[in-house]
MMTF fields as JSON, N, C-alpha, C and O atoms, coordinates in Angstrom:
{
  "mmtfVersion": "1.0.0",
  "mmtfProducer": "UNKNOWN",
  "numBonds": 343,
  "numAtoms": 344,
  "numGroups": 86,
  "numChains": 1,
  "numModels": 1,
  "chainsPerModel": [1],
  "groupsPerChain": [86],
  "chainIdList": ["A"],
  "bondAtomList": [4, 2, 8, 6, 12, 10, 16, 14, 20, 18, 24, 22, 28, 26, 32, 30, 36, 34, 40, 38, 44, 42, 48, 46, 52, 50, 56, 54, 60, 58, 64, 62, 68, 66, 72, 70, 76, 74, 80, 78, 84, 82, 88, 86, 92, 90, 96, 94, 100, 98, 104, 102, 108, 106, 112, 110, 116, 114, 120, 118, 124, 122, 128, 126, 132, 130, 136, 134, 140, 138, 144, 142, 148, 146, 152, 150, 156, 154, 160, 158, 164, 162, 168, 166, 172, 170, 176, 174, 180, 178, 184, 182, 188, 186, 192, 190, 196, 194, 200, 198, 204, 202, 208, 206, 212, 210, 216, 214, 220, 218, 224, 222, 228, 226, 232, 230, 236, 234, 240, 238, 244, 242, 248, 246, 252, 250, 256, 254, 260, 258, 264, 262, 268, 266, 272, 270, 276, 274, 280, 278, 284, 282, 288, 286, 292, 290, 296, 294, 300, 298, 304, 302, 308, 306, 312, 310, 316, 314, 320, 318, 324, 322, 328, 326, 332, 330, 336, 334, 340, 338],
  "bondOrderList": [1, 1, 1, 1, 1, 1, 1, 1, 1, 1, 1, 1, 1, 1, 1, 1, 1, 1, 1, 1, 1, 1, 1, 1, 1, 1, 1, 1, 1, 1, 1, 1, 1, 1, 1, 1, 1, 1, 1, 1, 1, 1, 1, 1, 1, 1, 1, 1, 1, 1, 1, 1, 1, 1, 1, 1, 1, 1, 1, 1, 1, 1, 1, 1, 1, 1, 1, 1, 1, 1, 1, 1, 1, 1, 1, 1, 1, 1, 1, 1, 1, 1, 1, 1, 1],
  "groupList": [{"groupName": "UNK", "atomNameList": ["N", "CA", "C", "O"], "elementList": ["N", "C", "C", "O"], "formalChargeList": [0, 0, 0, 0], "bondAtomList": [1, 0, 2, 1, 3, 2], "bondOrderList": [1, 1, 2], "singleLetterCode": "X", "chemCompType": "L-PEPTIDE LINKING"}],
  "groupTypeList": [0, 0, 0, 0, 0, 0, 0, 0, 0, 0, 0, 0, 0, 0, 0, 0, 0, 0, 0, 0, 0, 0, 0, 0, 0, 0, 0, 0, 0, 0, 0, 0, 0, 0, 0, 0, 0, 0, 0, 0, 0, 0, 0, 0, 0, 0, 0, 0, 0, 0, 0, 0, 0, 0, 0, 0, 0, 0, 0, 0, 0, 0, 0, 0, 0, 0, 0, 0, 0, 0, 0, 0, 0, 0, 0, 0, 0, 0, 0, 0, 0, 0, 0, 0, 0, 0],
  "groupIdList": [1, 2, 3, 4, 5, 6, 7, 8, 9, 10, 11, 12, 13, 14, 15, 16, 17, 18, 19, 20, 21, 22, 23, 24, 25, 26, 27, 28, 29, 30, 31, 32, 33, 34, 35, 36, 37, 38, 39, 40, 41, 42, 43, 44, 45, 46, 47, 48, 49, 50, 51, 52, 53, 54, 55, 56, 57, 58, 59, 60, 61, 62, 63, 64, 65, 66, 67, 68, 69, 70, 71, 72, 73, 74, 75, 76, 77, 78, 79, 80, 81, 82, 83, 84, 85, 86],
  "secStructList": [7, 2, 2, 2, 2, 2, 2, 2, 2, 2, 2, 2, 2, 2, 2, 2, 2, 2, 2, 2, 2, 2, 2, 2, 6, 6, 7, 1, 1, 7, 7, 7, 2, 2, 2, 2, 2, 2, 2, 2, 2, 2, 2, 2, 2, 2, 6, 6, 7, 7, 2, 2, 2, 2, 2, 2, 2, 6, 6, 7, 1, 7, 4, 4, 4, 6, 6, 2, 2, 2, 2, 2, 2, 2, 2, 2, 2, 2, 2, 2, 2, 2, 2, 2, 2, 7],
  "xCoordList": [24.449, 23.379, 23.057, 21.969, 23.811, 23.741, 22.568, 21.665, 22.485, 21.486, 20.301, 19.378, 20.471, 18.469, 18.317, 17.225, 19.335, 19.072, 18.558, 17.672, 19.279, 18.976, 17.162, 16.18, 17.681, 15.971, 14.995, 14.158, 15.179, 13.952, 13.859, 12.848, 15.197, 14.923, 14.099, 13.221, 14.565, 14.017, 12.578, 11.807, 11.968, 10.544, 9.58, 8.458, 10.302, 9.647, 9.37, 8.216, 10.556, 10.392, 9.053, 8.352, 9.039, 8.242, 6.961, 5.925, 6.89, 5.476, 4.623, 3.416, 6.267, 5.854, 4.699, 3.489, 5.353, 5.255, 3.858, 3.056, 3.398, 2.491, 1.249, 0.078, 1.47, 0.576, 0.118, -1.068, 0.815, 0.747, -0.092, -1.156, 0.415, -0.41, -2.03, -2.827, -2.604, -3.585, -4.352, -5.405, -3.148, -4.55, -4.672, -5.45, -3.571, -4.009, -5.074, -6.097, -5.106, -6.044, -7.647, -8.499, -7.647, -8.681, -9.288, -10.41, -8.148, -8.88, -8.967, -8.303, -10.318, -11.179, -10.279, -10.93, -9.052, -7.935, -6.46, -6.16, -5.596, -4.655, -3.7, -3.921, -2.519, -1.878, -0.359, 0.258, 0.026, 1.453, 1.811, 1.27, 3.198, 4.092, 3.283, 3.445, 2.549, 2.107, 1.404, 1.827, 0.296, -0.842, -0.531, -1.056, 0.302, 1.127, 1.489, 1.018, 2.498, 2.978, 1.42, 1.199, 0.395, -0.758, -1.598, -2.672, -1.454, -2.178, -0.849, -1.316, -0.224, 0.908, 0.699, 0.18, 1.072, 0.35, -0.697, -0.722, -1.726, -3.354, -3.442, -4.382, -2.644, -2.998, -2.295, -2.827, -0.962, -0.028, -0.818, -0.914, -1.299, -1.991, -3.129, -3.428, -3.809, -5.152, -4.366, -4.61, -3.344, -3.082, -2.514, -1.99, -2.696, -1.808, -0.326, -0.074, 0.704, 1.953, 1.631, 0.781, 2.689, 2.816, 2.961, 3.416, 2.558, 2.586, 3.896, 4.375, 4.764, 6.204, 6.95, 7.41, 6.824, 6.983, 6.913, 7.757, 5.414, 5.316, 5.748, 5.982, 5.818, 6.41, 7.849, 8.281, 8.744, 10.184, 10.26, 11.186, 9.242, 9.473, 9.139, 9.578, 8.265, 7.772, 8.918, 8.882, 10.017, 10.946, 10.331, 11.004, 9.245, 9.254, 9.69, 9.878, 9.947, 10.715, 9.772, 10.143, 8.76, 7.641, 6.588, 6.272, 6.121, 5.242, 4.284, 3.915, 4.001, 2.417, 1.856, 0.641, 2.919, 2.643, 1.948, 0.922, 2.48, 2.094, 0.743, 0.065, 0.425, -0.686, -1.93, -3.003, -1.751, -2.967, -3.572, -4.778, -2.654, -3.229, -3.905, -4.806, -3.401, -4.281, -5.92, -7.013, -5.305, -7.269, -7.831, -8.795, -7.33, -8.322, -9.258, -10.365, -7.955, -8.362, -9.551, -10.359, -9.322, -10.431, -11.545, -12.463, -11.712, -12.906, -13.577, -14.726, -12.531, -13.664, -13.77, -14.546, -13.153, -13.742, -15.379, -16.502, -14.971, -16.521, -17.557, -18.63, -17.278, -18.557, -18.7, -19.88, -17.565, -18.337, -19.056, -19.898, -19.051, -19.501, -21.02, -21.826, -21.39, -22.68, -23.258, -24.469, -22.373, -23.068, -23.759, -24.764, -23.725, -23.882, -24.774, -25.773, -24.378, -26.229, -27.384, -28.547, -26.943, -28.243, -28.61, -29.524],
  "yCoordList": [-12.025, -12.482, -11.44, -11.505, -10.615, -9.824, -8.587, -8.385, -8.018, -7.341, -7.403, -6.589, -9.206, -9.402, -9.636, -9.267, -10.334, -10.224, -8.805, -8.642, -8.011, -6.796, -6.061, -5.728, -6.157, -5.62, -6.244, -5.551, -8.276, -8.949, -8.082, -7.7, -7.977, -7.234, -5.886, -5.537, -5.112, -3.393, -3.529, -2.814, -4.367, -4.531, -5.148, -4.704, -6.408, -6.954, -5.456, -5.03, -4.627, -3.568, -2.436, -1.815, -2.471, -1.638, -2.347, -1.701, -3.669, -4.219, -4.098, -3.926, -4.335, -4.187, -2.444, -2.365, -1.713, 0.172, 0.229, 1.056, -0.413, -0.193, -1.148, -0.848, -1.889, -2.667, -2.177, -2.434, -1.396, -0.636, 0.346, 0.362, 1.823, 2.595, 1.999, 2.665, 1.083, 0.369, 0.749, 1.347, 0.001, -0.78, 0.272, 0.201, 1.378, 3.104, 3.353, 3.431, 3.617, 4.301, 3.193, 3.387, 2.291, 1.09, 0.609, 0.228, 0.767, 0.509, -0.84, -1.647, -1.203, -2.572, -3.194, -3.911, -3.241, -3.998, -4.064, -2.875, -4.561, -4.653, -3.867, -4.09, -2.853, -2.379, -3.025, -3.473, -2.849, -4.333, -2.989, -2.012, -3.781, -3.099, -3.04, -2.166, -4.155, -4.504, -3.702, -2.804, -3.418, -2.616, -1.423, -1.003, -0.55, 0.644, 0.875, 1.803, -0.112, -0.01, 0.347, 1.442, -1.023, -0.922, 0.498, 0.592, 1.152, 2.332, 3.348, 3.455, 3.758, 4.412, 4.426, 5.402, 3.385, 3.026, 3.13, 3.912, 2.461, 3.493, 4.874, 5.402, 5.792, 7.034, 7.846, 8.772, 7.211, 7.558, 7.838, 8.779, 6.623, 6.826, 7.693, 8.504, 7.338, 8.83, 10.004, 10.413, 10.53, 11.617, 12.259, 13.373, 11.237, 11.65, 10.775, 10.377, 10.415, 10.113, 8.784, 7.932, 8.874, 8.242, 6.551, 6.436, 5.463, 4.345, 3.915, 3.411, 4.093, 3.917, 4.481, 3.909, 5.222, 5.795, 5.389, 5.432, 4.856, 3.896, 2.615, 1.701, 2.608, 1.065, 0.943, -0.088, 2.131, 2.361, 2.468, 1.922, 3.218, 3.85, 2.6, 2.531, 1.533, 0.164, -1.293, -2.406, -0.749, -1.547, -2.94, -3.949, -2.71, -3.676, -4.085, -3.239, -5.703, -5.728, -5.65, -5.07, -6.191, -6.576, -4.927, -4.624, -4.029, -3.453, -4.182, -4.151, -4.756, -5.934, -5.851, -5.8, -5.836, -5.738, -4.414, -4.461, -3.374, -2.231, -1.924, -1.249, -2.717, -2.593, -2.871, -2.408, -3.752, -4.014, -3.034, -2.894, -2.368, -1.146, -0.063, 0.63, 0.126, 0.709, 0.179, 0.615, -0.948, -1.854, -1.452, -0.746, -1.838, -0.702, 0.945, 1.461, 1.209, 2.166, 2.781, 3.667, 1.805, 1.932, 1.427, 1.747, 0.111, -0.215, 1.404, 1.804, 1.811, 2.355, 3.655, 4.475, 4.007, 5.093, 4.38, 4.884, 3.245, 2.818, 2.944, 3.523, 2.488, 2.464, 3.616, 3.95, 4.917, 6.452, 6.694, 7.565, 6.07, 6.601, 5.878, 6.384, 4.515, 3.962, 4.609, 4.581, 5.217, 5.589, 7.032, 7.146, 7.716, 8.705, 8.538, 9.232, 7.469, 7.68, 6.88, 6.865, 6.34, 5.292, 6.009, 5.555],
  "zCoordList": [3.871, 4.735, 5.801, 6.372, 6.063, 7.234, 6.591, 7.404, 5.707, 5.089, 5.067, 5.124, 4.917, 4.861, 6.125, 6.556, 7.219, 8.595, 9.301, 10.14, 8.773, 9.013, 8.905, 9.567, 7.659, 6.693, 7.696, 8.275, 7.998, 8.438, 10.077, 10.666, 10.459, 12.341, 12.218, 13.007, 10.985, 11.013, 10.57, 11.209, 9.514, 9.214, 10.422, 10.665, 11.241, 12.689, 13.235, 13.293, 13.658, 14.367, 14.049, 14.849, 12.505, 12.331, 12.082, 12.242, 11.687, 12.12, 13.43, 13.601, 14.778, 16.021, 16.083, 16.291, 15.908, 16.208, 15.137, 15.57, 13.914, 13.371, 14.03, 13.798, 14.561, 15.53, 16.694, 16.902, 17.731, 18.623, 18.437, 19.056, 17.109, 16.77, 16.48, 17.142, 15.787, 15.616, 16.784, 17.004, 17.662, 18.694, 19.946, 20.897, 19.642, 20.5, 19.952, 20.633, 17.993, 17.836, 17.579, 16.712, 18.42, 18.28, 16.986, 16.653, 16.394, 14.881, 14.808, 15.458, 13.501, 13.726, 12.838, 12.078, 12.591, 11.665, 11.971, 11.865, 12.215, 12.397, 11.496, 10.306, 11.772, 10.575, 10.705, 11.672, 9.06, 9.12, 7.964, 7.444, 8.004, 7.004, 5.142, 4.291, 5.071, 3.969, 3.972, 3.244, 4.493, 4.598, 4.315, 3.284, 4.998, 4.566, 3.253, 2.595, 2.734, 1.52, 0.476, -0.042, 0.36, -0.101, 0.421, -0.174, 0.989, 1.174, 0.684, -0.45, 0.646, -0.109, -1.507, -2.048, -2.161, -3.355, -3.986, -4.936, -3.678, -4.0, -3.711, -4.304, -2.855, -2.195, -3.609, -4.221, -3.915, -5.036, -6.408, -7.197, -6.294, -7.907, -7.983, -8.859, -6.748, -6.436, -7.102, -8.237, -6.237, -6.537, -7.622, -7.623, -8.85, -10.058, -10.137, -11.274, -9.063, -9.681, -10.374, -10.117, -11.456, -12.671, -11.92, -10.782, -12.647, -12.071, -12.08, -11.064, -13.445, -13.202, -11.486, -10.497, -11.713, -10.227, -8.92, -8.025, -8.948, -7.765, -8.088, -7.297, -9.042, -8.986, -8.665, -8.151, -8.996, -8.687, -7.265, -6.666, -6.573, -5.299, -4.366, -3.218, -4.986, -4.066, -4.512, -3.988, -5.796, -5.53, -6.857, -7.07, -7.432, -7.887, -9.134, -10.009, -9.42, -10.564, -11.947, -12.968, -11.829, -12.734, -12.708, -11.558, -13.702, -13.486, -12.789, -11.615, -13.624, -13.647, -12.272, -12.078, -11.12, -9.957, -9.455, -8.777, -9.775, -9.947, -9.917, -9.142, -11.173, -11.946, -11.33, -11.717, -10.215, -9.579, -8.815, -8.608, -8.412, -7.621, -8.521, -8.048, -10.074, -10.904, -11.22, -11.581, -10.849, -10.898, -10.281, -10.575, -8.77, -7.564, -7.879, -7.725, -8.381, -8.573, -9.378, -9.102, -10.726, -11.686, -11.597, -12.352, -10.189, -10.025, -8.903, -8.714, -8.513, -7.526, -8.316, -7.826, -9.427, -10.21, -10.96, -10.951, -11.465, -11.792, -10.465, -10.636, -9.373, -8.365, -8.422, -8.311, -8.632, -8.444, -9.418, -9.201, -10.848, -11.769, -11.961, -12.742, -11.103, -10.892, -9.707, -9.487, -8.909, -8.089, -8.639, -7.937, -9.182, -10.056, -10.951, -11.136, -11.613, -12.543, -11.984, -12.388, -11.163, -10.754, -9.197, -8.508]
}
């Protein structure tokens, strides 16, 4: 029990410090641990690493999870590619 006590105090902490940065740099959204992870992830697959990869590096058990962030991705390769012929 002392582990996840742990994990839940160090993630509060870093929710706290990613909330702060936010609202220095006045941004129109709040930033959380989640948000991070989800921008890590999309930034990952932008750049080429393999989805196995992020999915190892984000801990998860299921690809499938993974996978959604490959969706993102492929929708906004389609909006570039409508935005382009039309």
């Amino acid at each position: 029990m002392y582990a996840y006590e742990e994990l839940k105090r160090c993630s509060s902490l870093c929710g706290f410090h990613l909330r702060a940065i936010g609202k220095q740099m006045k941004l129109p959204f709040s930033l959380s641990f989640h948000l991070a992870r989800h921008t890590f992830a999309t930034n990952a697959l932008n750049n080429g690493m393999r989805i196995e990869h992020v999915s190892k590096l984000l801990d998860h058990t299921n690809i499938g999870t993974t996978q959604i962030y490959a969706k993102i991705i492929s929708q906004e390769l389609d909006d570039a590619v409508d935005k382009y012929i039309y």
